[in-house]
Biotite code that builds the C-alpha atoms (Angstrom):
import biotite.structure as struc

atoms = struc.array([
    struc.Atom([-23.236, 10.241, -21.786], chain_id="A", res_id=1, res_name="UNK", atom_name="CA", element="C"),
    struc.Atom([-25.536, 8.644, -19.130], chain_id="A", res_id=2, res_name="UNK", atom_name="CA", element="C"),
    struc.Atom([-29.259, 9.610, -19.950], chain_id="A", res_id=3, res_name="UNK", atom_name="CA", element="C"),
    struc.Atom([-31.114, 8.163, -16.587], chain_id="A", res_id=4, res_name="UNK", atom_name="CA", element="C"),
    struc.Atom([-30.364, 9.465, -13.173], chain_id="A", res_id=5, res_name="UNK", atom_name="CA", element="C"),
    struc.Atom([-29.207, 6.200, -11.670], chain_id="A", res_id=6, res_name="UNK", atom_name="CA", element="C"),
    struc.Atom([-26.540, 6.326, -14.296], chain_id="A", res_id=7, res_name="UNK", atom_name="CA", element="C"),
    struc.Atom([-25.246, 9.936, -13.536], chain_id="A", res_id=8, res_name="UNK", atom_name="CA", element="C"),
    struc.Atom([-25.324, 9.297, -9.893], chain_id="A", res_id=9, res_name="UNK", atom_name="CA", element="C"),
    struc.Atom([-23.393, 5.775, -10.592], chain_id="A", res_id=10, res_name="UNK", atom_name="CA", element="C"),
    struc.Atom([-20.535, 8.461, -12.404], chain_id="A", res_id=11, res_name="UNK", atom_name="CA", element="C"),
    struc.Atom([-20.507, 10.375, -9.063], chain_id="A", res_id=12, res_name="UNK", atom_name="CA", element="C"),
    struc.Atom([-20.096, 7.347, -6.622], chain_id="A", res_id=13, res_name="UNK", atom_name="CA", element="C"),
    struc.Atom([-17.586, 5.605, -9.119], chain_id="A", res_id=14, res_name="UNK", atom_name="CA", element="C"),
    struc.Atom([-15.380, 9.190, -9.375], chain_id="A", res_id=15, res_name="UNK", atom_name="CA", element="C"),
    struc.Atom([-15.448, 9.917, -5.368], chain_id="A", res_id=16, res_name="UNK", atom_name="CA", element="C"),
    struc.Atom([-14.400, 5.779, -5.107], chain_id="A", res_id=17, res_name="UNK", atom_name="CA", element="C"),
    struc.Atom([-11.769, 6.019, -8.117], chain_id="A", res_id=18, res_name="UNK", atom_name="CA", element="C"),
    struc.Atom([-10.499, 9.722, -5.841], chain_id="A", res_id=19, res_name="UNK", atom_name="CA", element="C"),
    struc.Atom([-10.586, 7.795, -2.427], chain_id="A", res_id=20, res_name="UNK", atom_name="CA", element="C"),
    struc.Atom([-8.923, 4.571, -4.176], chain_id="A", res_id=21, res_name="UNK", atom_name="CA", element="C"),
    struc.Atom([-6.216, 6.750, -5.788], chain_id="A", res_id=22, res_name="UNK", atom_name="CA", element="C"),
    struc.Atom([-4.719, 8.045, -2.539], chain_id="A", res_id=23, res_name="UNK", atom_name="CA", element="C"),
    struc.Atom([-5.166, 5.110, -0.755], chain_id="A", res_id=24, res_name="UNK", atom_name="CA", element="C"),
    struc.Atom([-2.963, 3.629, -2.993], chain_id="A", res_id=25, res_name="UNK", atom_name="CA", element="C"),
    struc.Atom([-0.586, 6.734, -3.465], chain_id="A", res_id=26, res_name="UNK", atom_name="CA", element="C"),
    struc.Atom([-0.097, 6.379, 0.386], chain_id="A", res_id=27, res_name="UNK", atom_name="CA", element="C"),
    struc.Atom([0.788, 2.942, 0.737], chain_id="A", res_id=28, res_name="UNK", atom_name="CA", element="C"),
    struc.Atom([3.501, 3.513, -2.447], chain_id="A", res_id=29, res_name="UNK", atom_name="CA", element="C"),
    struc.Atom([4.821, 6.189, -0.260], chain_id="A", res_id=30, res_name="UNK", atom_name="CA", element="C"),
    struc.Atom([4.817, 3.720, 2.858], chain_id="A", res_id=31, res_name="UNK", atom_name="CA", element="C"),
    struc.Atom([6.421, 0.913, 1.167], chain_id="A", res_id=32, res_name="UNK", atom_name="CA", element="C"),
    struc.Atom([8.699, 3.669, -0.927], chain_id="A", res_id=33, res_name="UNK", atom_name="CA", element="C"),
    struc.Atom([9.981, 4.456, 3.159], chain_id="A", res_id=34, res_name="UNK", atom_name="CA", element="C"),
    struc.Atom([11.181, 1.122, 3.725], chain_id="A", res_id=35, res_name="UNK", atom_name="CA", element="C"),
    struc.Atom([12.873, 0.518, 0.488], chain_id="A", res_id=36, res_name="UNK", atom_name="CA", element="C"),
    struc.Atom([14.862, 3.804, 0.967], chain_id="A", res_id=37, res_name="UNK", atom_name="CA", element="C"),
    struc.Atom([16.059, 2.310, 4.424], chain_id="A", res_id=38, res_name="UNK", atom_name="CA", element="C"),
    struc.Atom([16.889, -1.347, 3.255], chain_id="A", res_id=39, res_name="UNK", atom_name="CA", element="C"),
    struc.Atom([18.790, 0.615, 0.215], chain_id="A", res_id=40, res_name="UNK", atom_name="CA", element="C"),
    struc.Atom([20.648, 2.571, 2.999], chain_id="A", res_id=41, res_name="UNK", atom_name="CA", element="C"),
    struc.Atom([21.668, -0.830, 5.191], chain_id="A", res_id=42, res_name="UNK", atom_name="CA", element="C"),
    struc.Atom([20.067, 0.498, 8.311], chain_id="A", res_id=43, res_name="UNK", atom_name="CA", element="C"),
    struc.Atom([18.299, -2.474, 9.375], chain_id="A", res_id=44, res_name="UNK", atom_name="CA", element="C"),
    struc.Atom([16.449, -1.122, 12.750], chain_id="A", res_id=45, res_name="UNK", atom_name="CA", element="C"),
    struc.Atom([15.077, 1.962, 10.760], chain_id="A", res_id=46, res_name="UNK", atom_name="CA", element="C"),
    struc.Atom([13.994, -0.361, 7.813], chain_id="A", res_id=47, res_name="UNK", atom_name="CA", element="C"),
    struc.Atom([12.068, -2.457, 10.572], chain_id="A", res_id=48, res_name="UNK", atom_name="CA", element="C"),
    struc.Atom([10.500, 0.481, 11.761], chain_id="A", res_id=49, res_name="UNK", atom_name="CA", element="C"),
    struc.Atom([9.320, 1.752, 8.348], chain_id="A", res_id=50, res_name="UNK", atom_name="CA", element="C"),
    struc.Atom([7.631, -1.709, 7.748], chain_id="A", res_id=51, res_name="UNK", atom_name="CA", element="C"),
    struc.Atom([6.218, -1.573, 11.040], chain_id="A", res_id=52, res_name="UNK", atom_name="CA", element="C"),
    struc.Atom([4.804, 1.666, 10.306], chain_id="A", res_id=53, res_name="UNK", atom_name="CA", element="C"),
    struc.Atom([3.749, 0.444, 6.535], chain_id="A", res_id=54, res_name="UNK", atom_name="CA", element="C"),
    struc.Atom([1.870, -2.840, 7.175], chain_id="A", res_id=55, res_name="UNK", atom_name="CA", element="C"),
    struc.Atom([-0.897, -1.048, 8.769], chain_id="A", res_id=56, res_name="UNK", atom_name="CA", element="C"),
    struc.Atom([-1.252, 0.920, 5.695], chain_id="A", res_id=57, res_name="UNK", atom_name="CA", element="C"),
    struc.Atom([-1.018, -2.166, 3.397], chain_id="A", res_id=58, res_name="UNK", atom_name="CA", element="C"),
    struc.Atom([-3.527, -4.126, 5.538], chain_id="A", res_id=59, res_name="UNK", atom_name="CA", element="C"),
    struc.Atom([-5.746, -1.097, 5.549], chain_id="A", res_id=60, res_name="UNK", atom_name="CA", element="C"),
    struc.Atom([-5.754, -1.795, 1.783], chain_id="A", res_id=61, res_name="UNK", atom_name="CA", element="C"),
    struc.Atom([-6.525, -4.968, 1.410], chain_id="A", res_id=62, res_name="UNK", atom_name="CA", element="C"),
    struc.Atom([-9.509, -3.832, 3.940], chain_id="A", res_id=63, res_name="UNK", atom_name="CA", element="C"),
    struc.Atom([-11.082, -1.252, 1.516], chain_id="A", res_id=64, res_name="UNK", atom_name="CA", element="C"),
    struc.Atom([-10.579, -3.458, -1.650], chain_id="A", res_id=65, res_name="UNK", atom_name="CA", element="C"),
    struc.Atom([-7.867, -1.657, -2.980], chain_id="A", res_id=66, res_name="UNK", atom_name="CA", element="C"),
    struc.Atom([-4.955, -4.501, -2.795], chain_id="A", res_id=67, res_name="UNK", atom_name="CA", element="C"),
    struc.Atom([-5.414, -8.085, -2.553], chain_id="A", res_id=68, res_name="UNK", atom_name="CA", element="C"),
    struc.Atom([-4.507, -10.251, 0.217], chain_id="A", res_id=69, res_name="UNK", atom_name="CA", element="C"),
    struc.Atom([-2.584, -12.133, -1.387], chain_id="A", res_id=70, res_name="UNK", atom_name="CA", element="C"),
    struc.Atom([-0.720, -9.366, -3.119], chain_id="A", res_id=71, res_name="UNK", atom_name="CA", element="C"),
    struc.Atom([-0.157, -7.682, 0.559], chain_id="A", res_id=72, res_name="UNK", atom_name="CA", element="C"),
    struc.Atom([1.279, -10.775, 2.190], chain_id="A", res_id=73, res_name="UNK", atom_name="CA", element="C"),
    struc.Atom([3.931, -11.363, -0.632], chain_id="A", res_id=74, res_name="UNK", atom_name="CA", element="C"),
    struc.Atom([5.293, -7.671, -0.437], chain_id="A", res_id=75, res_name="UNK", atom_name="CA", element="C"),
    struc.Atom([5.402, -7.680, 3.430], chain_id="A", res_id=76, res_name="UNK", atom_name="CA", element="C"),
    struc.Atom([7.380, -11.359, 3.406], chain_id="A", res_id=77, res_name="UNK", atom_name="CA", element="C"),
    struc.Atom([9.547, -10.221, 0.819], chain_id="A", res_id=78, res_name="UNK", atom_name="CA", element="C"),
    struc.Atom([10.335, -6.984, 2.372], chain_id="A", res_id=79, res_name="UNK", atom_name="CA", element="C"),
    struc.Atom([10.737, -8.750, 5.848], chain_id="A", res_id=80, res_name="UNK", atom_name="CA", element="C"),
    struc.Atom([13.045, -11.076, 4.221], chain_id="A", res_id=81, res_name="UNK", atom_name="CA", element="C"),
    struc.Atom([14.957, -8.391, 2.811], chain_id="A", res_id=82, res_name="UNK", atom_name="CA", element="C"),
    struc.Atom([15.510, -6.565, 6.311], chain_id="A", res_id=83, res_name="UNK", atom_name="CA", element="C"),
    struc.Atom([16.366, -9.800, 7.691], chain_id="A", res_id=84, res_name="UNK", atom_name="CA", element="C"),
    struc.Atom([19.283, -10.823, 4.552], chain_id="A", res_id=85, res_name="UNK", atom_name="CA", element="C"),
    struc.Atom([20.819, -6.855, 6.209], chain_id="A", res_id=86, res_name="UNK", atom_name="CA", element="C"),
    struc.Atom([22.092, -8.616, 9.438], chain_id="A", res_id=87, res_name="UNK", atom_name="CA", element="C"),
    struc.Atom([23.544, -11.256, 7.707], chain_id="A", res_id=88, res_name="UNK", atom_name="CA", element="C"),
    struc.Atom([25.222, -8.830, 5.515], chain_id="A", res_id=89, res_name="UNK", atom_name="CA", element="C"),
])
């Protein structure tokens, strides 16, 4: 258990972060979860609305710290790329 102050207060910041953190991330799964469901279903204008709507939310991440960059860009090509392949389908 932490014995100074600076210690319990650093347990208060690093739960509120870990809480904030948590549902940033719970909301872009739910985002990205959006567009999946639509590429899954073959409609390819409401799957490139759903990724419209989602890279906000995944840029927003990579903002606060919670994603990478890097981590962002890959998931948005390869979802792109995936809405694209439905034309062609």
């Amino acid at each position: 258990m932490a014995n100074t102050a600076s210690a319990r207060k650093r347990i208060r910041q690093n739960e509120r972060r870990n809480a904030r953190n948590t549902a940033r991330l719970s909301r872009v799964r739910t985002f990205v979860k959006k567009v999946e469901v639509a590429i899954a279903t073959g409609k390819k204008d409401d799957a490139a609305v759903a990724l419209r709507e989602a890279q906000p939310e995944l840029q927003r991440a990579v903002g606060k710290g919670v994603l990478h960059a890097n981590t962002v860009a890959r998931r948005i090509s390869r979802l792109s790329a995936r809405i694209k392949s439905l034309a062609a389908a």
